[in-house]
C-alpha positions in Angstrom: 0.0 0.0 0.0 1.4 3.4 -0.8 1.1 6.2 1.3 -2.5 7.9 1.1 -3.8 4.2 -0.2 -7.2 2.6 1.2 -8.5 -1.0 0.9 -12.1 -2.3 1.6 -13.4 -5.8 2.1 -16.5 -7.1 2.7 -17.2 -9.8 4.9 -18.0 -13.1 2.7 -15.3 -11.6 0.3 -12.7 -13.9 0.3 -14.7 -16.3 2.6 -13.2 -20.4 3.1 -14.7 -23.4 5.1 -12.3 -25.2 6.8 -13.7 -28.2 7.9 -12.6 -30.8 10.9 -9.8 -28.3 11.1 -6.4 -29.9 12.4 -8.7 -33.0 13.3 -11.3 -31.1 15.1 -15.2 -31.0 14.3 -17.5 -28.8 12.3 -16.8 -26.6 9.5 -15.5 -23.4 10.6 -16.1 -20.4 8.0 -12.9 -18.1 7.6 -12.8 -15.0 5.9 -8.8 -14.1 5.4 -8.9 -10.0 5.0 -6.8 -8.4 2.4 -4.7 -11.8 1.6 -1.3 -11.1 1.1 -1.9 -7.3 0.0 -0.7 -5.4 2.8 2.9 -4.2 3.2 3.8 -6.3 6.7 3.4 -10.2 7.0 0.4 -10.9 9.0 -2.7 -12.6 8.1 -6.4 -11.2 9.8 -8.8 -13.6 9.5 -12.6 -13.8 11.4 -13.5 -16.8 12.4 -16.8 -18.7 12.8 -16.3 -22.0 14.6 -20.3 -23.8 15.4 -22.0 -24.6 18.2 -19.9 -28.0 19.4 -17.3 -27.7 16.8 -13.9 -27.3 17.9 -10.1 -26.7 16.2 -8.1 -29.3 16.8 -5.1 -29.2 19.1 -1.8 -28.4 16.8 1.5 -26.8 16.8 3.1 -24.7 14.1 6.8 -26.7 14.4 9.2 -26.9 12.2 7.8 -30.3 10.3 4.0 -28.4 9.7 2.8 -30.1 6.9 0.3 -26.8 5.9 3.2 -25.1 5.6 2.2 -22.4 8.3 5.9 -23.8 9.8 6.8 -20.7 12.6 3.7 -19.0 12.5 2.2 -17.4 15.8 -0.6 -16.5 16.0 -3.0 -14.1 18.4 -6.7 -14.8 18.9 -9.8 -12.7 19.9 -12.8 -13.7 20.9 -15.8 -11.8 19.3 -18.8 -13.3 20.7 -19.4 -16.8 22.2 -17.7 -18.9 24.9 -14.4 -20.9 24.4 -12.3 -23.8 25.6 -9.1 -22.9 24.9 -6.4 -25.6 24.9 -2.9 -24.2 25.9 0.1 -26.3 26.2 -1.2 -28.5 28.8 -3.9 -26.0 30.4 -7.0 -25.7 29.8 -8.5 -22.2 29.8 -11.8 -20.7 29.5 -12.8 -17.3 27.0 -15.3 -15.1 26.6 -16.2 -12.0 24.8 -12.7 -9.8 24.7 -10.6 -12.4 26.1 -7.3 -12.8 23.8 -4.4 -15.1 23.6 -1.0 -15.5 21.9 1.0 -18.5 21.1 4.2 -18.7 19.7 4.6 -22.0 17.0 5.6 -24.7 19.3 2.8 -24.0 21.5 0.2 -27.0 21.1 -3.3 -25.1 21.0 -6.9 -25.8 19.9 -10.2 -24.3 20.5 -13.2 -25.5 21.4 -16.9 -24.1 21.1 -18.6 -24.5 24.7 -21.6 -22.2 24.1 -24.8 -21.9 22.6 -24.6 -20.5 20.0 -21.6 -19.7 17.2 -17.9 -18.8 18.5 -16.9 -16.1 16.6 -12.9 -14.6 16.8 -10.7 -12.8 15.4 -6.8 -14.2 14.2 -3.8 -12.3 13.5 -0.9 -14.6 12.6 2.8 -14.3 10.8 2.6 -17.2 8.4 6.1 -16.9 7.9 7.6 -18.8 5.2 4.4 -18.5 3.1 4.7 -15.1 3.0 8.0 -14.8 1.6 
């Protein structure tokens, strides 16, 4: 982007469904904002995990076979209730709770509430990037 430049995107725009993510459950809608168009390496997606669907626990090591190898990531949670897998914690989220973790961190996610978890996730993909 050059000085005095503006981007918009709408949500649904560049819109994926991931499903049993990392061996989890359910299909979790992503939409990945302004992929790979903005001067710094970060990707900001919004997630949508559903009711009882959960991201599998995973790691970003050396040997990811995504390709996401090194990537941390930093999640938000929008709206809904979460069980967050740390390392070996457990943890529980809700509405503007956040949490970082740095690639060799094991972490999933799990929808405990009632209705849709939705959440926001900044991460440095790293390699892909380049």
């Amino acid at each position: 982007m050059e000085s005095g430049d503006a981007r918009i995107q709408r949500s649904g725009d560049n819109a994926a469904i991931w499903a049993d993510l990392h061996g989890g459950a359910g299909d979790i809608v992503v939409n990945r904002y302004f992929e790979r168009a903005l001067p710094w390496p970060i990707e900001f997606e919004m997630w949508t995990i559903p009711e009882g669907g959960h991201e599998g626990v995973h790691a970003h090591g050396a040997d990811d076979p995504d390709g996401y190898s090194g990537a941390r990531e930093v999640y938000l949670i929008v709206e809904g209730n979460a069980r967050v897998t740390l390392g070996e914690q457990v943890h529980s989220f809700g509405p503007g709770d956040a949490f970082a973790a740095d690639p060799a961190t094991p972490r999933g996610i799990d929808n405990v509430g009632s209705g849709p978890l939705r959440l926001v996730v900044l991460n440095d993909p790293g390699p892909l990037l380049a």
